[in-house]
N, C-alpha and C positions, 0 to 999 in steps of 0.2 A: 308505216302508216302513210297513207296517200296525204299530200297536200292539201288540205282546201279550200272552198273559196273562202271563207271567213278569215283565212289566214295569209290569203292572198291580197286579201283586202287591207287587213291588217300592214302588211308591208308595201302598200300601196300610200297609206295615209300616213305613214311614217317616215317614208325614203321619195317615192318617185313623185308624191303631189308635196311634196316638202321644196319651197325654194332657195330656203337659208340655211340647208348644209354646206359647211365648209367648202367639201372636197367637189359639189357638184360640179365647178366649172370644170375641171380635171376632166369629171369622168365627160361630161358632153363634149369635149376638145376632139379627146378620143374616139370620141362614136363619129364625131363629122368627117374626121379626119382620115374615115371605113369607107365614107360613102362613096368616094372614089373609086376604089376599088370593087365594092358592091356593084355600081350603078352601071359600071362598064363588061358585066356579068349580064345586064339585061339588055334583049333585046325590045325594038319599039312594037307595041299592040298586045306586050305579056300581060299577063292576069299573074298578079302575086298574093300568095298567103302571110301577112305579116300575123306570126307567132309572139303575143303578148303587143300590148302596147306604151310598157314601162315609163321612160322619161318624156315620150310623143316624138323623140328626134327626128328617127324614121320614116314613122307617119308624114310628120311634117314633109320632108326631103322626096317621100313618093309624092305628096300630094303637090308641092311646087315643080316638079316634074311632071306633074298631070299623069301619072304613072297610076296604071288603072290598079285597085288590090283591093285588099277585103282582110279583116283581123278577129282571130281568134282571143278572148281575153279571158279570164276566168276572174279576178278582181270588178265587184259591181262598178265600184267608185271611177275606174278606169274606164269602162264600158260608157259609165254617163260623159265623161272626160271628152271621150270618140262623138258622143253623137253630140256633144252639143257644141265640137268645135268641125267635125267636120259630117254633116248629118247626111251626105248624102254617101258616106262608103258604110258597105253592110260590115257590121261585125258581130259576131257571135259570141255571147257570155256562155262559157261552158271552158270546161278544164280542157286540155291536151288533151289526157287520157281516156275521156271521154267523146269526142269529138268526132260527128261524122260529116263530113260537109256536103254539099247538096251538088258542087261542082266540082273538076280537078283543077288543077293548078297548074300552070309552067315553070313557077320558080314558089317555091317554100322561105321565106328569111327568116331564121331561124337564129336571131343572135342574142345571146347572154339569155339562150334558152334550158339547153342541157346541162348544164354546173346546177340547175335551181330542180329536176324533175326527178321522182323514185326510181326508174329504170329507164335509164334513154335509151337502151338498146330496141326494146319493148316500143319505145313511141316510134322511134326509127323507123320501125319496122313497118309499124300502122301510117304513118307518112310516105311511105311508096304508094298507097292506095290514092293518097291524097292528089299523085301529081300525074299528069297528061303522059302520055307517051312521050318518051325525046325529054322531059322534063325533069328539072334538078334542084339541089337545095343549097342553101347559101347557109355555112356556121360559121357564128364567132363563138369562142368561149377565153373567158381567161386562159393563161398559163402558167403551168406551175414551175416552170423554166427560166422564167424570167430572172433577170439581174435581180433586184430588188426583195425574191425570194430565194436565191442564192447566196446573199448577202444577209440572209437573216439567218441563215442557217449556221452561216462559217463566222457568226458571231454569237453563238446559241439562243439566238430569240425562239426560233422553232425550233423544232426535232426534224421536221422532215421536209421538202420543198413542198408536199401536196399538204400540210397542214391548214387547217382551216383557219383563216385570224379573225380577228373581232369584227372587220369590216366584211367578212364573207357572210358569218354568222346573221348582223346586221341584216341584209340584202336578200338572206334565204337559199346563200346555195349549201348544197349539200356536197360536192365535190370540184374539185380544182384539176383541167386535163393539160397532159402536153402531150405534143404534136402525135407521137405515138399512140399514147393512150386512146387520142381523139380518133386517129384512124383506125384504132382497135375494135371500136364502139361500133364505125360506120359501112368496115368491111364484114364483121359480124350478123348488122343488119342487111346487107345484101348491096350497098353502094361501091361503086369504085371512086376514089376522091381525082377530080383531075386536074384541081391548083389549090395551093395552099402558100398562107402570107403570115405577115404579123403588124401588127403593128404596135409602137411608142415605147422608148425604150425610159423604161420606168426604174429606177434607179434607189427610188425611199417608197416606204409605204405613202400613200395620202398622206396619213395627217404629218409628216414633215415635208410636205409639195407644196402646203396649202400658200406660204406667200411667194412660190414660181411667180413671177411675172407671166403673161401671155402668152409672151413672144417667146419666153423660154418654153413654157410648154407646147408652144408652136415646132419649135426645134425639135422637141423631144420628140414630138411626131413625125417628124418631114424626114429624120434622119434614119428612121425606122429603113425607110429603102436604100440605106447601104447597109444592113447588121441579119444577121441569120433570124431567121423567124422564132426560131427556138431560144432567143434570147430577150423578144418581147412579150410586152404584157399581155397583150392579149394576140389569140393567133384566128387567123382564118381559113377555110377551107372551103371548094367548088365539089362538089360533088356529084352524080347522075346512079341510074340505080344499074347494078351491074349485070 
């Protein structure tokens, strides 16, 4: 059964409009510490589709870049969130699934999109329509490679690396991908992938991170570009439609 929006909502007002969870600063460290990588993917005068607008990091970071875009959200609360901090970029309340947009796009950013959808092969696919000619999509998703889920395994916390844990549950995703998996998904839909990263090498679940110093978790991220992508927490992928 499809997601929807009352349920989007729901973990809208309980995760991403919530400022006093624990593990937030962690997870925000990690998404700044993307935008590097992301931002140097774009070039100047693009038109971007940001896909959801979960914690606002993104938003934020195109909008201080004067980086022209537009957001798809399906969460009302989020939706009000967008217009009444930044009122002049359009966004669209409506699910993925259903979405047709009125213009194409040069760049799709699509991060900690696919782990949370019923069939992303399916959205995939309807996201080629979404973008210009020459134009490409930008994924993060977790990974189920990671240290920290290998480490749970080889001490029986889980059964399997793709296990879902309490904090995935939490947050609404539905699957955990690595690197394979991911390009399984993307060559399926008709993309060829033409760079893929990782970043932050995540070592405990959250809630034994939660008193990392900054600087530590700074490291965790910085060091990410000497360690194989397949060994962090979250990976990313450049993709173009093939």
């Amino acid at each position: 059964m499809s997601v929807t929006r009352e349920e989007l909502d729901k973990t809208a007002q309980e995760y991403h409009l919530q400022d006093v969870l624990e593990d937030k600063h962690i997870e925000g460290a990690c998404q700044e510490y993307s935008f590097t990588w992301v931002f140097d993917r774009l070039k100047p005068h693009q038109h971007v589709l940001e896909m959801g607008y979960g914690d606002g990091l993104f938003s934020a970071a195109l909008h201080n870049r004067n980086i022209s875009f537009s957001i798809v959200e399906g969460a009302l609360s989020l939706v009000q969130e967008v217009q009444k901090r930044y009122p002049e970029v359009k966004i669209y309340h409506e699910l993925f699934e259903a979405f047709t947009p009125a213009e194409q796009y040069d760049v799709i950013l699509a991060t900690h999109v696919l782990e949370h959808v019923d069939e992303p092969v399916a959205l995939l696919k309807s996201m080629k329509a979404w973008l210009k000619p020459g134009g490409k999509i930008i994924v993060i998703v977790p990974n189920k490679d990671s240290i920290h889920r290998r480490l749970a395994v080889k001490m029986g916390l889980q059964p399997r690396l793709d296990t879902l844990g309490q904090r995935d549950l939490l947050v609404g995703h539905q699957r955990v991908y690595g690197l394979d998996t991911l390009r399984q998904d993307l060559e399926e839909a008709g993309y060829c992938v033409n760079h893929q990263t990782g970043f932050f090498l995540k070592v405990l679940p959250n809630s034994m991170m939660k008193g990392y110093s900054p600087e530590l978790i700074k490291a965790l991220n910085e060091i990410s570009e000497d360690l194989a992508p397949d060994l962090l927490a979250n990976i990313g992928v450049e993709a173009s439609i093939a």
